[in-house]
Backbone as CSV, one residue per row, in Angstrom:
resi,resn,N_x,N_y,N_z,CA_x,CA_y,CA_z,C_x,C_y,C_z
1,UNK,-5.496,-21.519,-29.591,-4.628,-20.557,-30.215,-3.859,-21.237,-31.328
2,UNK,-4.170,-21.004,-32.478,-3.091,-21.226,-33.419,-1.447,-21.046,-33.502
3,UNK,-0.822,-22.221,-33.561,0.959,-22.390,-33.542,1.302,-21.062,-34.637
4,UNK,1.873,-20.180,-34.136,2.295,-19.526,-35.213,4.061,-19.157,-34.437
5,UNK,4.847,-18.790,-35.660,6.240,-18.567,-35.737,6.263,-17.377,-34.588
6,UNK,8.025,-17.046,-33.716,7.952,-16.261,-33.140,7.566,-14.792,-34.057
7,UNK,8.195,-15.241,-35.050,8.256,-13.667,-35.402,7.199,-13.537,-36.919
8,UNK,5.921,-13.122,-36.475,4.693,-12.968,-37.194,4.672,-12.374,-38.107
9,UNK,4.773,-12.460,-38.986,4.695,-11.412,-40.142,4.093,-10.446,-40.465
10,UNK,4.634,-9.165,-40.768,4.704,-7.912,-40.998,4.827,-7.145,-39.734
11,UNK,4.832,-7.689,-38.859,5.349,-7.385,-37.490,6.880,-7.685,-36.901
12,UNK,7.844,-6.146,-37.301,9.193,-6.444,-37.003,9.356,-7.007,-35.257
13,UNK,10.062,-8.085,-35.415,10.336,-8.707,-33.668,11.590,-8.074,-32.937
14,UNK,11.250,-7.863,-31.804,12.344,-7.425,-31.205,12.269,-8.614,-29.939
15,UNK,13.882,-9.082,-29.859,13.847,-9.932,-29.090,14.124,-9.534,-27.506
16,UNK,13.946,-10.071,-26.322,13.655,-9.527,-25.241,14.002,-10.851,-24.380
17,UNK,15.184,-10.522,-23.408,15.078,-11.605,-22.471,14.419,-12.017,-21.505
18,UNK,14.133,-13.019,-20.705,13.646,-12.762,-19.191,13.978,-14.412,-18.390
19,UNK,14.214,-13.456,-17.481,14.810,-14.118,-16.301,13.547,-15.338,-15.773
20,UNK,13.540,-16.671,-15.637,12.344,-17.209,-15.295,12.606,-18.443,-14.072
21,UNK,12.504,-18.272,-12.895,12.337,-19.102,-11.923,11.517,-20.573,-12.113
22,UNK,12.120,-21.624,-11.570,11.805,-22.999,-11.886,10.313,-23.421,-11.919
23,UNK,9.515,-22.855,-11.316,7.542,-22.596,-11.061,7.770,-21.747,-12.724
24,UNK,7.946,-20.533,-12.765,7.061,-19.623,-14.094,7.869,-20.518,-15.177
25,UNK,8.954,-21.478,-15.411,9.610,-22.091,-16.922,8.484,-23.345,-16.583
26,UNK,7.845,-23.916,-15.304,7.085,-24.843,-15.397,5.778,-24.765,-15.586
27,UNK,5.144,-23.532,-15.383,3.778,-22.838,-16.122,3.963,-22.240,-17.191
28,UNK,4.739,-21.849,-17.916,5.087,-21.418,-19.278,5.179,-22.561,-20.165
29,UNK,5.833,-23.539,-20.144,5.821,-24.644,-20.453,4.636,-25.602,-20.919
30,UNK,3.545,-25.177,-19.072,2.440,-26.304,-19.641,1.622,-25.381,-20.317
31,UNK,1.693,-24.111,-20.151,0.566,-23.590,-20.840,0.883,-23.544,-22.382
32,UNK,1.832,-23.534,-22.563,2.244,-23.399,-23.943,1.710,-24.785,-24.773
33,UNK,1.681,-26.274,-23.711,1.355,-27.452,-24.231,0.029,-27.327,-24.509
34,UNK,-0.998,-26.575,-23.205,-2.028,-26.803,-23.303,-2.610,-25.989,-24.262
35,UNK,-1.997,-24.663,-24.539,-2.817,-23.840,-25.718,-2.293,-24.299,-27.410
36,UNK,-1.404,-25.324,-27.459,-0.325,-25.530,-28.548,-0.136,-24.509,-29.072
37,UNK,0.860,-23.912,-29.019,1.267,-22.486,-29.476,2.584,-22.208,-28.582
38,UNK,3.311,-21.208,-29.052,4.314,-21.048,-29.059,4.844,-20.206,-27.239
39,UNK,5.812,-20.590,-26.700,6.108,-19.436,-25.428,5.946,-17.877,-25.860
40,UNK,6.422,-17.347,-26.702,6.209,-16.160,-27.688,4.725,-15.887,-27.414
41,UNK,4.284,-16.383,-27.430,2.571,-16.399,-27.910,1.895,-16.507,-26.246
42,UNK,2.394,-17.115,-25.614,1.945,-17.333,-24.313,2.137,-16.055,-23.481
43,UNK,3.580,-15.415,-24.220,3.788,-14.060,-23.316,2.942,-13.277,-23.434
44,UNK,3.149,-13.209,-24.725,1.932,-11.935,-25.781,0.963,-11.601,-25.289
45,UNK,0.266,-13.419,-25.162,-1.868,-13.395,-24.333,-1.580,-12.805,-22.911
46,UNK,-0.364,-12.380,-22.446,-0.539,-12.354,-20.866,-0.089,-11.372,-20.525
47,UNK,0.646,-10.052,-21.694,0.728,-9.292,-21.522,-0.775,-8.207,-22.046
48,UNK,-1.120,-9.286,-23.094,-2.991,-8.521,-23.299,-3.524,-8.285,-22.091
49,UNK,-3.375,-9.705,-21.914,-4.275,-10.163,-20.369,-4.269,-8.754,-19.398
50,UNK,-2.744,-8.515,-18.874,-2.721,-7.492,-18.016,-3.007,-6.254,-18.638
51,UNK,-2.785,-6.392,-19.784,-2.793,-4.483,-19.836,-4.713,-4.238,-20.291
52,UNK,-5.653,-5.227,-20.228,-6.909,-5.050,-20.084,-7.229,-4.875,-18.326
53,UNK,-6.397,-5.792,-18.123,-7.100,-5.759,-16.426,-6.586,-4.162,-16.171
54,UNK,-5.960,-3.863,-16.072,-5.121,-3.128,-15.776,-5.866,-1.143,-16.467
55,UNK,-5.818,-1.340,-17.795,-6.216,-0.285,-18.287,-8.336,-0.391,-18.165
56,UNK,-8.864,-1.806,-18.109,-10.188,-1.444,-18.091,-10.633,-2.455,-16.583
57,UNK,-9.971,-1.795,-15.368,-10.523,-2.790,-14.323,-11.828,-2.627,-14.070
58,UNK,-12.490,-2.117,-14.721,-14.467,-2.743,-14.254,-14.836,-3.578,-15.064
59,UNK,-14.177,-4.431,-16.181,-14.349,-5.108,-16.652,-13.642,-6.620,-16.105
60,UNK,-12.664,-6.809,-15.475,-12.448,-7.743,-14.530,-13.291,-9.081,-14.290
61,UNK,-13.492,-10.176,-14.183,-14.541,-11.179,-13.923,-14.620,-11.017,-12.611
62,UNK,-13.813,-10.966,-11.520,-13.851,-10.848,-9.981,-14.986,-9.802,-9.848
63,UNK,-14.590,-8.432,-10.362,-15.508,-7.169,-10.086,-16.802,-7.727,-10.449
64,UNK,-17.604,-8.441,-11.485,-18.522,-8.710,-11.922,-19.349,-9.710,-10.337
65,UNK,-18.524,-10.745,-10.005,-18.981,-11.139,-8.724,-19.207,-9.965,-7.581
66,UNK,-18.282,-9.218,-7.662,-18.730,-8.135,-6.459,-20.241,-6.906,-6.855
67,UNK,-20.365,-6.988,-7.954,-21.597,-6.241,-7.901,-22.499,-6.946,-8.282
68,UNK,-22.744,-8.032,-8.008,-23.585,-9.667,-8.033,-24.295,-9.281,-6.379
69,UNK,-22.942,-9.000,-5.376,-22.764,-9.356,-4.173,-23.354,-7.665,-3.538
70,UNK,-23.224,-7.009,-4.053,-23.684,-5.917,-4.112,-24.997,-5.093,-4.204
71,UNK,-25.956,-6.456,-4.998,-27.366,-6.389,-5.164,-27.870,-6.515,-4.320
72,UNK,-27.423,-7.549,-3.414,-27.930,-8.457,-2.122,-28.304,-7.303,-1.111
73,UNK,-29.524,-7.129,-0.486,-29.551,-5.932,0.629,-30.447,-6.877,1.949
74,UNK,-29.729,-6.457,2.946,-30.494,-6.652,4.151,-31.017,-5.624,4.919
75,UNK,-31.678,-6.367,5.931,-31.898,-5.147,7.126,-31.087,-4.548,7.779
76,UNK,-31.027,-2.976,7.907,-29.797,-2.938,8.521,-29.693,-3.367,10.073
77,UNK,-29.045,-3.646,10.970,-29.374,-4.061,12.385,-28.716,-3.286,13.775
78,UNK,-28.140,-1.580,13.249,-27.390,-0.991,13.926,-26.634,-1.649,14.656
79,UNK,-25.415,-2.369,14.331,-24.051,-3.010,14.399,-23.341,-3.260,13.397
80,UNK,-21.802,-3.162,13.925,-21.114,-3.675,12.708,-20.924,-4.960,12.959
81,UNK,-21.326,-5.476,11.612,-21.749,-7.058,11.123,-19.989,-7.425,11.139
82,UNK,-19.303,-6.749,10.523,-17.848,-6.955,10.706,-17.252,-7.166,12.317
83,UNK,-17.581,-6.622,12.982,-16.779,-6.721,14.303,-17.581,-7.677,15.285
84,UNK,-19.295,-7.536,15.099,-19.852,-8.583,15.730,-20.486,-10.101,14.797
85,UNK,-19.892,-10.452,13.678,-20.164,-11.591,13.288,-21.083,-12.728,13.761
86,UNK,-20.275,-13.215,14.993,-21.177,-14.305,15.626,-22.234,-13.742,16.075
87,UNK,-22.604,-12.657,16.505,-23.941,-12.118,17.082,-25.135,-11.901,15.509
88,UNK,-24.621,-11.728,14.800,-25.418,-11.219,13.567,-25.681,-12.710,13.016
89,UNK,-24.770,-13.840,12.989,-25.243,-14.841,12.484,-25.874,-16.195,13.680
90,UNK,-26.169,-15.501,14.855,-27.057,-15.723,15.552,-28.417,-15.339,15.690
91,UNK,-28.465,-14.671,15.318,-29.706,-13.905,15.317,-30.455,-14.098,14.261
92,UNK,-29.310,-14.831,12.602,-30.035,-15.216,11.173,-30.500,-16.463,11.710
93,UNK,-29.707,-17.416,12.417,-30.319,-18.973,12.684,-31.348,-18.457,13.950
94,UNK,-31.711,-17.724,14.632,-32.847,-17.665,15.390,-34.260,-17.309,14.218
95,UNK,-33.896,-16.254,13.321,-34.831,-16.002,12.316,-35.339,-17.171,11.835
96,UNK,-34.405,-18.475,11.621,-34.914,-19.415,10.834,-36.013,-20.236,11.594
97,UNK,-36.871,-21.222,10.301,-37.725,-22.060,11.318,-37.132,-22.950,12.218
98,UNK,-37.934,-23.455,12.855,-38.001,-24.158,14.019,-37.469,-25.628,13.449
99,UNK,-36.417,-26.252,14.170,-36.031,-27.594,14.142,-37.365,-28.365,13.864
100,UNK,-38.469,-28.316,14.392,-39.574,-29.221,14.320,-40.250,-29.192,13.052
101,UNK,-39.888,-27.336,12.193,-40.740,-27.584,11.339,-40.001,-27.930,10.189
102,UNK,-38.738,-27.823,9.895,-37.672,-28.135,9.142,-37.650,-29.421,9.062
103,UNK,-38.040,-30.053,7.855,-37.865,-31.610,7.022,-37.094,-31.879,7.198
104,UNK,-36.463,-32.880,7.904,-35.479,-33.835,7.288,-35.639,-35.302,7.772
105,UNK,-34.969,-36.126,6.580,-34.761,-37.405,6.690,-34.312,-37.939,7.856
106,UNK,-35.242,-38.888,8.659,-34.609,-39.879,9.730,-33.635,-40.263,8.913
107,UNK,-32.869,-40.226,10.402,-31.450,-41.486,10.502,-31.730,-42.771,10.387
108,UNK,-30.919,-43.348,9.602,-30.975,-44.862,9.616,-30.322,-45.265,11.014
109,UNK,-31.122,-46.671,11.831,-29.973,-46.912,12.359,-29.328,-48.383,12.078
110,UNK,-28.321,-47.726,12.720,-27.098,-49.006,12.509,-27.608,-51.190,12.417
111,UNK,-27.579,-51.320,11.526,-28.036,-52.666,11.740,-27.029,-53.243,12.417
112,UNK,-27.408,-54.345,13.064,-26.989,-55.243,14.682,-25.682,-56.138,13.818
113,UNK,-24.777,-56.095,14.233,-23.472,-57.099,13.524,-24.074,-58.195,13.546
114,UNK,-24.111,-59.326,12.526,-24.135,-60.467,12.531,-22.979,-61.277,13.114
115,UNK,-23.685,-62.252,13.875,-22.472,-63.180,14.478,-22.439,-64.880,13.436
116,UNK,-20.712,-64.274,12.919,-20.856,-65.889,12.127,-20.053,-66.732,12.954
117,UNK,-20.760,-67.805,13.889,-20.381,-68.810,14.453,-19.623,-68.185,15.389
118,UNK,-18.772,-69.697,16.349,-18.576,-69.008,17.827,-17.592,-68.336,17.660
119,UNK,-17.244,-67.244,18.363,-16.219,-66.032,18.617,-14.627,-67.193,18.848
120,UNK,-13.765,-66.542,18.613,-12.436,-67.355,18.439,-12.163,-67.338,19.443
121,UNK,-11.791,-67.857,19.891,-10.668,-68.314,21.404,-11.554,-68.952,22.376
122,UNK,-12.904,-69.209,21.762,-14.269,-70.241,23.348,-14.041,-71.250,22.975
């Protein structure tokens, strides 16, 4: 964001107080460092911010994950997956293959401590 003056030109400013607790003067602060630009300017993007979420919520990034999550279809299994959880995700690890046929890497085992010279106190 470009540093620009509070009061932008050709745009009359009206000034506006606000009350700010020791957390929001310490995120106002860094964000203002991190975008270099002005607190003025920090309010501004965050009153955009809300009044998009706000006036166009299907545009949201969260909502975009939920109809991601939304594509996803299973079988249905006449139960609620909500109230019986552990039974439904018992029944996905029974679906799966078999321990035997499932790859995986042996364990290393532990190599034997070396003994350097006699133990202290013989």
């Amino acid at each position: 964001m470009p540093k620009r003056h509070d009061k932008p030109r050709g745009r009359v400013a009206e000034p506006v107080q606000v009350y700010l607790d020791q957390a929001d003067r310490t995120r106002l602060d860094r964000l203002t460092r991190s975008l270099n630009t002005t607190k003025s300017d920090v309010l501004r993007s965050a009153l955009q911010a809300l009044e998009r979420q706000v006036r166009h919520p299907d545009e949201h990034p969260a909502l975009a994950l939920i109809a991601i999550a939304s594509r996803e279809t299973v079988p249905p299994v006449g139960y609620s997956v909500a109230r019986e959880h552990d039974r439904y995700f018992a029944e996905v690890e029974d679906r799966r293959p078999s321990k035997q046929m499932r790859t995986r890497k042996p364990l290393r085992k532990p190599k034997a401590a070396s003994r350097r010279g006699p133990a202290l106190g013989s």
